[in-house]
LOFITI-963230 format. One record per residue (C-alpha): x, y, z. Coordinates in steps of 0.1 Angstrom, whole numbers, padded with zeros to 4 digits, always signed. Each point is the difference from the previous one (the first is absolute). Example, Ala and Ser with C-alpha at 12.3 -4.5 7.8 and 13.67 -1.06 7.14 Angstrom:
+0123-0045+0078 +0014+0034-0007 
***
This chain:
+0096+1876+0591 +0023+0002-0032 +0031+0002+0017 -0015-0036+0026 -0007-0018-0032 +0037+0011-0014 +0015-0013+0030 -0018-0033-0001 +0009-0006-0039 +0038+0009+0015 -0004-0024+0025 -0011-0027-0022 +0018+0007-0025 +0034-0004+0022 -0011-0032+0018 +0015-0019-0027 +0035+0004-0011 +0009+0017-0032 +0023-0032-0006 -0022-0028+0014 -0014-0011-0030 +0035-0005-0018 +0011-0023+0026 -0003-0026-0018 +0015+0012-0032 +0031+0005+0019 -0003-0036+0019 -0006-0017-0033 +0033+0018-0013 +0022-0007+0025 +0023-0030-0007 -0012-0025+0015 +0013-0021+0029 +0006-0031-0014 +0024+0012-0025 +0020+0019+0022 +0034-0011+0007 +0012+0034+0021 -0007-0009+0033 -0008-0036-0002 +0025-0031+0014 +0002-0012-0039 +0039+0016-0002 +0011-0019+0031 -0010-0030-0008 -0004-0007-0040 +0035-0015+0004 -0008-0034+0021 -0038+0004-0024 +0024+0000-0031 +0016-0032+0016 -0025-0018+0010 -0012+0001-0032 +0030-0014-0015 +0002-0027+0025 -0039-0008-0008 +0014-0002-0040 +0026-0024+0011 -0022-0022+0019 -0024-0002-0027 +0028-0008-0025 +0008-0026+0020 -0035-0018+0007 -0012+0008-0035 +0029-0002-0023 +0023-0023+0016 -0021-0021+0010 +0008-0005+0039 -0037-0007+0012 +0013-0010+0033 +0006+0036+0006 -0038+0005+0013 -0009-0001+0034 -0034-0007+0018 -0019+0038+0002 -0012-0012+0036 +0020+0017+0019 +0003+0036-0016 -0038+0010+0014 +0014-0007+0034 +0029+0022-0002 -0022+0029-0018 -0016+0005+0030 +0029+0001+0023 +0022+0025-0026 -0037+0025-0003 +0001+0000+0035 +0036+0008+0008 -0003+0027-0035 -0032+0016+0016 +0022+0006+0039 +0029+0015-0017 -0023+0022-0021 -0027+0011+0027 +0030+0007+0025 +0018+0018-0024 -0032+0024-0005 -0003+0003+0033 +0034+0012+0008 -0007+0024-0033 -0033+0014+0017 +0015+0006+0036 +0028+0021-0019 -0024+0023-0016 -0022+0000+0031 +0034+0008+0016 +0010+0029-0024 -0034+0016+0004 -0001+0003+0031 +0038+0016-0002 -0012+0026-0023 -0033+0005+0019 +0019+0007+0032 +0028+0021-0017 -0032+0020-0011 -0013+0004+0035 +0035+0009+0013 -0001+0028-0029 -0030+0016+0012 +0007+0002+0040 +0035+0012-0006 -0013+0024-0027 -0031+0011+0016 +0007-0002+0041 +0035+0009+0003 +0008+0034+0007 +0026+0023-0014 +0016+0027+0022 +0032+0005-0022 +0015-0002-0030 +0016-0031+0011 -0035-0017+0013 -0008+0003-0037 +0032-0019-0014 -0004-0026+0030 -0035-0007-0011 +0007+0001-0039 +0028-0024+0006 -0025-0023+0019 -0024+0001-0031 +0030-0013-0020 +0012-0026+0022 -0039-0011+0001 +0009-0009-0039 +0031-0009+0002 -0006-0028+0025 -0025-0012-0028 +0027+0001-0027 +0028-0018+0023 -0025-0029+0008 -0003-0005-0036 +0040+0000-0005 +0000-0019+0030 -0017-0028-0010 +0012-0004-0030 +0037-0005+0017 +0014+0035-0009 +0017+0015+0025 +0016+0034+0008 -0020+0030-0010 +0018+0011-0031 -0031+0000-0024 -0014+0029-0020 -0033-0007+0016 +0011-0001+0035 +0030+0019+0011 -0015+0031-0007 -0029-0004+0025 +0027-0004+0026 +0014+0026+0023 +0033+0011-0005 +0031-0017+0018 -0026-0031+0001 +0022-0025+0012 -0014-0038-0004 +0000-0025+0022 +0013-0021-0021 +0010-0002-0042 +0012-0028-0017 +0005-0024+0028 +0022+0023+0021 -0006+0035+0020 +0018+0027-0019 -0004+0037-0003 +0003+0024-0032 +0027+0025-0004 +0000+0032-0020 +0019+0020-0002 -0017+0032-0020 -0032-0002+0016 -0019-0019+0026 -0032+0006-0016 +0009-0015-0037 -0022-0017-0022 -0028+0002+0027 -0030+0023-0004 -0015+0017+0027 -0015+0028-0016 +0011+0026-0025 -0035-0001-0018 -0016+0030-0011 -0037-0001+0001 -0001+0009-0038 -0009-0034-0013 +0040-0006-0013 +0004-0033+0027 -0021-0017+0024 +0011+0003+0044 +0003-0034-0005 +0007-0008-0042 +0015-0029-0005 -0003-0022-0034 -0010-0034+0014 +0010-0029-0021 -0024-0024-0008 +0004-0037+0011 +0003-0008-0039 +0028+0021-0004 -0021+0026-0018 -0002+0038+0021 -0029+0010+0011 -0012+0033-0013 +0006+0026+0020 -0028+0023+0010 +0010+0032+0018 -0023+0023+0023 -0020+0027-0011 +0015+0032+0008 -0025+0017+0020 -0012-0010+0033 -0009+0006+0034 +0027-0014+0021 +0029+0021-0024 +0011+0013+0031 +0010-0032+0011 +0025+0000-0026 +0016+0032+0001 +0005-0005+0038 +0021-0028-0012 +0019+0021-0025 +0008+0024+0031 +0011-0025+0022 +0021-0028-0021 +0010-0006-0033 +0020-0025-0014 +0017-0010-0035 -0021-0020-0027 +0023-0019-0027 -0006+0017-0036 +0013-0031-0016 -0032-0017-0013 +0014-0038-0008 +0012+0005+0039 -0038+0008+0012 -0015-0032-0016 +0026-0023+0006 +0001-0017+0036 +0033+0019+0017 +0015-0033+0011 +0006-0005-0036 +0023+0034+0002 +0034+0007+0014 -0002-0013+0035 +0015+0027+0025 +0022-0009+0031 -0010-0027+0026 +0011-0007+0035 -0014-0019+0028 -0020+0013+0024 +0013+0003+0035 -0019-0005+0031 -0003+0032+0025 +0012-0016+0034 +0015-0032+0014 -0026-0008+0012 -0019-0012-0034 +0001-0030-0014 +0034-0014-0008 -0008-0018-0032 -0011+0030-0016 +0003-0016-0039 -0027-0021+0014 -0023+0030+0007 -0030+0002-0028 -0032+0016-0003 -0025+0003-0034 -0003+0035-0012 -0040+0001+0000 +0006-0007+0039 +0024+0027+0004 -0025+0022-0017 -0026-0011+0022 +0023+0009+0031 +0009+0032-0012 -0039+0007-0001 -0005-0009+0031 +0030+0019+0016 -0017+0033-0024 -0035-0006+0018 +0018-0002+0035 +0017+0029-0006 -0033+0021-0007 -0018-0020+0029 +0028+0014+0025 +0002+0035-0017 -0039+0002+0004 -0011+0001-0033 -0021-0029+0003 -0018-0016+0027 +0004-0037+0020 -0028-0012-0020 +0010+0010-0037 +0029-0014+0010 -0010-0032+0005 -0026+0002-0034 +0036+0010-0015 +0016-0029+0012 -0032-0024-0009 +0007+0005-0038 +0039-0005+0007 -0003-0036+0013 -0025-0005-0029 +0027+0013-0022 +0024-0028+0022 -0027-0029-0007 -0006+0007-0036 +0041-0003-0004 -0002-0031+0024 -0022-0017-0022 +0014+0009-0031 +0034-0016+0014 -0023-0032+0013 -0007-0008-0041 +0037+0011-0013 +0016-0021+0027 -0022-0029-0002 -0002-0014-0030 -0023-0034-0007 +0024-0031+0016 +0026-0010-0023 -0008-0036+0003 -0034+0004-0010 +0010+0020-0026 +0024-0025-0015 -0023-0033+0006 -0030+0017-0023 +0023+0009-0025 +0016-0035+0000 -0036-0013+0000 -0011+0019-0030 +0028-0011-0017 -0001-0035+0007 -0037-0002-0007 +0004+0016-0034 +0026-0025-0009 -0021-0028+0011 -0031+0012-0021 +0013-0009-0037 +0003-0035+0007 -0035-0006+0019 -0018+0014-0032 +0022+0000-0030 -0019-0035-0004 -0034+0021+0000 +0011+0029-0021 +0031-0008-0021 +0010+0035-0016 -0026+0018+0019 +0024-0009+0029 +0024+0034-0009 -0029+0027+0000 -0017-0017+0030 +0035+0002+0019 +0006+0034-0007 -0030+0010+0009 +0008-0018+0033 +0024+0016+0007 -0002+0036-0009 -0034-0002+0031 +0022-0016+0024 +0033+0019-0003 -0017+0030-0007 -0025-0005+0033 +0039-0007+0019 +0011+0031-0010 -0028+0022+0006 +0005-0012+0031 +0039+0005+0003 -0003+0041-0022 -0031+0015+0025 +0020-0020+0030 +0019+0037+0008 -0020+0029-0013 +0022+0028+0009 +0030-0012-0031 -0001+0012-0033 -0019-0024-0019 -0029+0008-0021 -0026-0011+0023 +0015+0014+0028 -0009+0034+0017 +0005+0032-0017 +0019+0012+0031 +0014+0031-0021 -0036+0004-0009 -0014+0004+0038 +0033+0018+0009 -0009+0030-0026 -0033-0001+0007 +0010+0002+0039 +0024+0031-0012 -0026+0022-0015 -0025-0002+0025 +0022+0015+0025 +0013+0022-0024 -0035+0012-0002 -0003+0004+0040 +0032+0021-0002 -0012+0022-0035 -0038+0007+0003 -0009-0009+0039 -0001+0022+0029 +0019-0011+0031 -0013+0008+0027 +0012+0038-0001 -0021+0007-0019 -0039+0007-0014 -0011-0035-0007 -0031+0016-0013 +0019+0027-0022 -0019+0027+0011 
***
């Protein structure tokens, strides 16, 4: 009876948060939003605010100092055009949202699929050799490293020479395409250079898959490495047996993005028969698609080798061309920007409405003319370019997505899978 009552005081006792009651104290310290200027539009435009004040000065000196009364126009007109300018403000802000919405929706549903991909391949796929094991540990890293070219992909950075992304890579990897033309890396000590397979001890030293990510501020984000013990350290010691491969000591090297280092030799890539296409400078294809591809041609392998079955395969391939659509969509909003001549008639509105607005009440308010302008102004220009800074999520603007964020969170979850989860060799009960 002791011990029932004990439980009950435990339970109750733990139905409230130790920290719930300091809430409050922590939401009344926090700066508050209204005087933030970190992640607000005010640095982008406090420049045409600053003018429009000074052109709201210079109209007042005119009707109040000088004297030129004539200056003051009839105020029927401006409630008219408020209405239209709110209306064309609130479009190019609601359809700016919604292009910011669909590219988190978007990214989710990446990362959710990437984590589905994970677990089949991990969980389902079997491993009859040492080579099985590298072929499936190099399909848990080209799961993440299709995540982390989609984010250099959309942001217009091409090739794969980045300290978050060429190491997830096989070796040899040759790309489709980098910098606007098909090429392939020469080098001459070593083919497997400056990529990491695995050389990683299970002793807590590196991470399978340790990478510092860089934060889309430019600060790194911390790197946490595995614990050292685990269930699955077999996983990685079959991986020392069967490959190792060279990891640069040079630590400025590791956090820097390698495109920013000595470039190595480039040639074009040639064509295997005549019977290709001719124009073969012409020939393109994204990197996350390639990655997709080589998937694919992984989980045909094991389909013809009998390591799966017809309809895993096709579950497989399910998740792929969700992997396609996410990076279809994602393209759809980078490609597609808000029409030009939309753009460019609201801004010209805005402007010309703000000039307009001095002399339709300077007569009303005299000097109260330059506070009322500015205020005028910082809401419309600042509602125009909320509209123009969330318009492409995936940059590296303050309120756009933490893609390095998602990337590293994406990284230690498989990392995980690989460390402390059985595959399917295994006792998944640990018994």
């Amino acid at each position: 009876m002791r011990s029932i009552e004990t439980r009950v005081e435990q339970i109750v006792h733990d139905s409230t948060p130790a920290h719930y009651t300091r809430r409050w104290v922590k939401k009344i310290k926090t700066y508050p939003d209204h005087l933030r200027v970190k992640g607000s539009v005010l640095p982008s435009i406090l420049p045409l605010v600053v003018l429009t004040g000074l052109y709201a000065y210079f109209v007042a000196v005119m009707y109040i100092s000088w004297g030129w009364k004539s200056i003051a126009l009839s105020n029927s007109i401006v409630p008219v055009l408020s209405v239209v300018l709110g209306l064309l403000l609130a479009f190019r802000a609601n359809t700016s949202y919604a292009r910011y919405y669909e590219g988190r929706q978007l990214w989710q549903d990446l990362s959710s699929n990437t984590r589905n991909l994970a677990r089949l391949v991990w969980c389902s796929i079997p491993e009859r050799t040492q080579n099985d094991h590298l072929e499936k540990m190099r399909c848990m890293k080209l799961l993440l490293a299709f995540a982390v070219a989609t984010k250099h992909y959309l942001r217009r950075e091409l090739g794969i020479d980045y300290y978050d992304l060429d190491y997830l890579l096989p070796p040899n990897w040759i790309p489709a395409a980098a910098d606007d033309r098909l090429f392939i890396i020469k080098d001459e000590s070593s083919d497997d250079e400056g990529i990491v397979v695995s050389t990683l001890k299970h002793n807590g030293t590196k991470a399978l898959l340790d990478v510092n990510q860089g934060g889309d501020d430019i600060h790194d984000i911390e790197n946490q490495p595995c614990p050292s013990t685990g269930p699955s350290s077999s996983a990685v010691s079959t991986i020392e047996n069967s490959h190792t491969s060279t990891i640069n000591n040079d630590e400025d090297d590791h956090h820097q993005p390698r495109r920013n280092l000595p470039h190595k030799k480039k040639k074009k890539r040639k064509f295997v028969s005549d019977e290709d296409l001719p124009d073969e400078g012409n020939s393109d294809m994204s990197l996350p698609l390639e990655i997709i591809f080589r998937l694919s041609l992984y989980m045909e392998q094991a389909k013809q080798s009998g390591k799966i079955d017809g309809q895993f395969s096709n579950v497989i391939i399910t998740h792929l061309n969700n992997l396609n659509d996410c990076l279809s969509g994602m393209e759809r909003i980078v490609n597609t920007p808000i029409p030009a001549v939309y753009v460019v008639h609201l801004k010209q509105s805005v402007v010309l409405y703000i000039l307009a607005i001095p002399f339709t009440l300077i007569d009303q308010l005299n000097w109260w003319i330059i506070p009322t302008l500015v205020l005028a102004a910082f809401v419309l220009f600042g509602i125009d370019a909320i509209g123009a800074q969330i318009d492409n999520p995936f940059g590296y603007n303050s309120n756009d997505f933490p893609l390095n964020t998602f990337c590293d969170a994406l990284r230690k979850e498989i990392e995980f899978i690989v460390y402390h989860l059985p595959c399917e060799t295994e006792n998944a009960m640990m018994i």
